[in-house]
MARDRENVEX-831975 format. One record per residue (C-alpha): residue in one letter; x, y, z. Coordinates in pm, whole numbers, plus 50000, padded with zeros to 5 digits. Example, Ala and Ser with C-alpha at 12.3 -4.5 7.8 and 13.67 -1.06 7.14 Angstrom:
2
<torfi><resn>a</resn><x>51230</x><y>49550</y><z>50780</z></torfi>
<torfi><resn>s</resn><x>51367</x><y>49894</y><z>50714</z></torfi>
***
This chain:
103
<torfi><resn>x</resn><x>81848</x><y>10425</y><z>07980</z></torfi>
<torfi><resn>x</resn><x>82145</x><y>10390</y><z>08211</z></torfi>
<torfi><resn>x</resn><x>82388</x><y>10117</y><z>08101</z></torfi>
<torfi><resn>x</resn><x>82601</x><y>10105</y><z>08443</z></torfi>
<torfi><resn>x</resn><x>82320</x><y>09901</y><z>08620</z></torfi>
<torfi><resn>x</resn><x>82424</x><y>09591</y><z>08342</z></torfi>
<torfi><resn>x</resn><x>82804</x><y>09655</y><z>08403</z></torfi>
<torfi><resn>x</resn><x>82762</x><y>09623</y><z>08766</z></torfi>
<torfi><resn>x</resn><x>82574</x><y>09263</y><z>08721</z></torfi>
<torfi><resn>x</resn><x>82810</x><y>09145</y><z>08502</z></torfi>
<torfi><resn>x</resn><x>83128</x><y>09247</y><z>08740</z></torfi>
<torfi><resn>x</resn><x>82913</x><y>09107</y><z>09057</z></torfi>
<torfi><resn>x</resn><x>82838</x><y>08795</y><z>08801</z></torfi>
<torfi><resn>x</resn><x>83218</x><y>08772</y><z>08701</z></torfi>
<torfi><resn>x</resn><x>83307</x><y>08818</y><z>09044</z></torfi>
<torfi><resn>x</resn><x>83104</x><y>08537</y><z>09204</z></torfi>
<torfi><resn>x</resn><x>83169</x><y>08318</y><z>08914</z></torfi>
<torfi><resn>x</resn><x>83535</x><y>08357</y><z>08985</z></torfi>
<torfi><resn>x</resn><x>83551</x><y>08312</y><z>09415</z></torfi>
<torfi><resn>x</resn><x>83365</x><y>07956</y><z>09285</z></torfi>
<torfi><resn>x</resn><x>83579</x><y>07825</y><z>08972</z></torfi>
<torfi><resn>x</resn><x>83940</x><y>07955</y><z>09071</z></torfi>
<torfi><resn>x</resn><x>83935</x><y>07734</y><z>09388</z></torfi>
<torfi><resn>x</resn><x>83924</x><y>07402</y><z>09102</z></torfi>
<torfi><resn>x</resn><x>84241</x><y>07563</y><z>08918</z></torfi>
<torfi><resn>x</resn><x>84480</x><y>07631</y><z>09214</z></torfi>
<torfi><resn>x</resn><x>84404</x><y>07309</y><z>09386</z></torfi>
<torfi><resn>x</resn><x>84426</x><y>06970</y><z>09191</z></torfi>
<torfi><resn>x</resn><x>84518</x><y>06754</y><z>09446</z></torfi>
<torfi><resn>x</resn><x>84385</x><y>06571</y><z>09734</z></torfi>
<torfi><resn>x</resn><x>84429</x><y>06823</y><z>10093</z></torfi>
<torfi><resn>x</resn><x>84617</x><y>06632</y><z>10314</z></torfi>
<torfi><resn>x</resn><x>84665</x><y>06891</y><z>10634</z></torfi>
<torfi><resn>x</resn><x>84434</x><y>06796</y><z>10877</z></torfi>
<torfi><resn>x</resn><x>84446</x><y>07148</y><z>10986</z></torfi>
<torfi><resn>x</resn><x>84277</x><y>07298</y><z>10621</z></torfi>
<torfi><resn>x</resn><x>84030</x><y>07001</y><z>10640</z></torfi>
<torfi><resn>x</resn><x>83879</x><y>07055</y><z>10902</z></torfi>
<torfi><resn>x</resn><x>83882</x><y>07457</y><z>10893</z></torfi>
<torfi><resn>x</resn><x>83716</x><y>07423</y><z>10575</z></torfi>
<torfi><resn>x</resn><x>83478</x><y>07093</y><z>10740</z></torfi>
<torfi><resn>x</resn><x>83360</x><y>07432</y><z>10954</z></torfi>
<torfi><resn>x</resn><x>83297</x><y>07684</y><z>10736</z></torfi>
<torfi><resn>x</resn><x>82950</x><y>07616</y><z>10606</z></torfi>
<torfi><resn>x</resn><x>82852</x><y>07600</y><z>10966</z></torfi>
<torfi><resn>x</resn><x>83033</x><y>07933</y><z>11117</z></torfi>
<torfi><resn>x</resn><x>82869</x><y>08096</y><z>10791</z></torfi>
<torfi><resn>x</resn><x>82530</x><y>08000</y><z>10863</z></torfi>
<torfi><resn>x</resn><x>82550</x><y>08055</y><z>11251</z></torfi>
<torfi><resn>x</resn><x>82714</x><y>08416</y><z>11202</z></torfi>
<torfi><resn>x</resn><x>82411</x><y>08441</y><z>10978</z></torfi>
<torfi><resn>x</resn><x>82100</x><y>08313</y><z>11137</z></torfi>
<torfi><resn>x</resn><x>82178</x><y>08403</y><z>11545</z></torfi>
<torfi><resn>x</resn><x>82161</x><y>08779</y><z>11478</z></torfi>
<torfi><resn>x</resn><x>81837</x><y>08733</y><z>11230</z></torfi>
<torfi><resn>x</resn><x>81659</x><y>08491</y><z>11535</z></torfi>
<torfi><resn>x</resn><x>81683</x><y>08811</y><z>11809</z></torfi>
<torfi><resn>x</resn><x>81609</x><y>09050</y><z>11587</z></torfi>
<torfi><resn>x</resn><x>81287</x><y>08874</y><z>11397</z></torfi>
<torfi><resn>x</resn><x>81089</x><y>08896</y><z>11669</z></torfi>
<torfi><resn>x</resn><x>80877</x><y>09222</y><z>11819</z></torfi>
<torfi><resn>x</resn><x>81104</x><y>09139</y><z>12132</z></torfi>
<torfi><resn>x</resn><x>81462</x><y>09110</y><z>12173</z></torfi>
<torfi><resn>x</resn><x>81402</x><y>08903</y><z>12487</z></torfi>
<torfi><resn>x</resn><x>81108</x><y>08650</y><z>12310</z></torfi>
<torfi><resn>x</resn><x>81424</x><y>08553</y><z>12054</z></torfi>
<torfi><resn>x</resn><x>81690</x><y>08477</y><z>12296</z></torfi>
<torfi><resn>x</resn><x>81474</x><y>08283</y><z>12508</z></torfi>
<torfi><resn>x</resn><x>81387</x><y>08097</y><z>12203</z></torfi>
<torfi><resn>x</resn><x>81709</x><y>08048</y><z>12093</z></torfi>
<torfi><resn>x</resn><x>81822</x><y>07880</y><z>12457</z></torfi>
<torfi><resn>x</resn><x>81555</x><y>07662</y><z>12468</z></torfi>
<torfi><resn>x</resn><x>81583</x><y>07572</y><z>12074</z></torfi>
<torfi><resn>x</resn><x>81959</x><y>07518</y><z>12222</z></torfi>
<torfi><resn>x</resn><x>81850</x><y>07288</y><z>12455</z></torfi>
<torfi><resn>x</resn><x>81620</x><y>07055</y><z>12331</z></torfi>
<torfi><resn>x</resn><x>81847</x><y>06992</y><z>12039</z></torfi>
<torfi><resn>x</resn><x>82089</x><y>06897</y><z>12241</z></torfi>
<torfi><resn>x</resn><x>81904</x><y>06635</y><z>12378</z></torfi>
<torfi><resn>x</resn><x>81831</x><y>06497</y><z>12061</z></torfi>
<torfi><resn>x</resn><x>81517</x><y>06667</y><z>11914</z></torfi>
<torfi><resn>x</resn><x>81493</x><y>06726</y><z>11545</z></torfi>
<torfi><resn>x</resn><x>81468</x><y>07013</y><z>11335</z></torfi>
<torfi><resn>x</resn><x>81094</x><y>07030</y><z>11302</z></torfi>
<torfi><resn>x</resn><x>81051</x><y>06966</y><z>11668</z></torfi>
<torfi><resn>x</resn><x>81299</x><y>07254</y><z>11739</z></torfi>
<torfi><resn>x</resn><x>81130</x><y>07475</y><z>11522</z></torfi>
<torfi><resn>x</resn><x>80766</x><y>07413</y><z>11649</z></torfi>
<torfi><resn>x</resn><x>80870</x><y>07428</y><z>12034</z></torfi>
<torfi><resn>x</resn><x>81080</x><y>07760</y><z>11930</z></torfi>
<torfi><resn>x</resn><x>80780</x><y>07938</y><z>11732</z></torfi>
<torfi><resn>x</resn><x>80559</x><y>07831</y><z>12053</z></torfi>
<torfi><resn>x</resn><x>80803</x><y>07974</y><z>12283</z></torfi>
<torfi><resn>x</resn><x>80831</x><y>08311</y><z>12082</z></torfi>
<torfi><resn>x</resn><x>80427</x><y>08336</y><z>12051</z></torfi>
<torfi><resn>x</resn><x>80316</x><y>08272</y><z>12393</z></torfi>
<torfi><resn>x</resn><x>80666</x><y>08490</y><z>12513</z></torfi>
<torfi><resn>x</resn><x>80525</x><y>08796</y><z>12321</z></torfi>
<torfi><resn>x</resn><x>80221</x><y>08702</y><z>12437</z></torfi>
<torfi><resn>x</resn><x>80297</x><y>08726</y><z>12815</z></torfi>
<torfi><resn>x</resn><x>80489</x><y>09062</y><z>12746</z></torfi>
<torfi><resn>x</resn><x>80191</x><y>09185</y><z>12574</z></torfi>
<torfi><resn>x</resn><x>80330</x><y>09247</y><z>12199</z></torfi>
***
């Protein structure tokens, strides 16, 4: 049986473990800098874009089907429609998109 399959969990486990606990040790007080707050406000979001854009183009059998999607999902929720309306009117636009390009 080969043993270097646990070390490598337990150094990716150690690892992980540490990016989340040695944050709480280095800082113990309140951030004041505006600048920090808000950069760190951000991140969750610029993770989760960088994330999901790339994955909504390339999910579908068409490149084109996704980014038309994706620019009316844009749209709508910018005028104030809600995630499961956004979603619905997206998966509508990418079916009957695929559907006129014949995939």
């Amino acid at each position: 049986m080969d043993y270097k399959v646990y070390i490598y969990i337990l150094i990716a486990g150690l690892v992980s473990s540490l990016i989340r606990v040695v944050p709480t040790f280095i800082i113990r007080t309140p951030i004041k800098n505006q600048f920090i707050k808000s950069f760190l406000f951000y991140v969750p979001y610029v993770t989760l874009a960088a994330m999901t854009f790339p994955a909504i183009v390339e999910a579908t059998q068409s490149p084109v089907a996704g980014i038309i999607a994706l620019v009316v999902g844009i749209v709508i929720s910018w005028f104030g429609a809600g995630l499961l309306p956004v979603a619905g009117v997206t998966c509508l636009i990418v079916f009957v998109t695929e559907w006129i390009l014949g995939f």
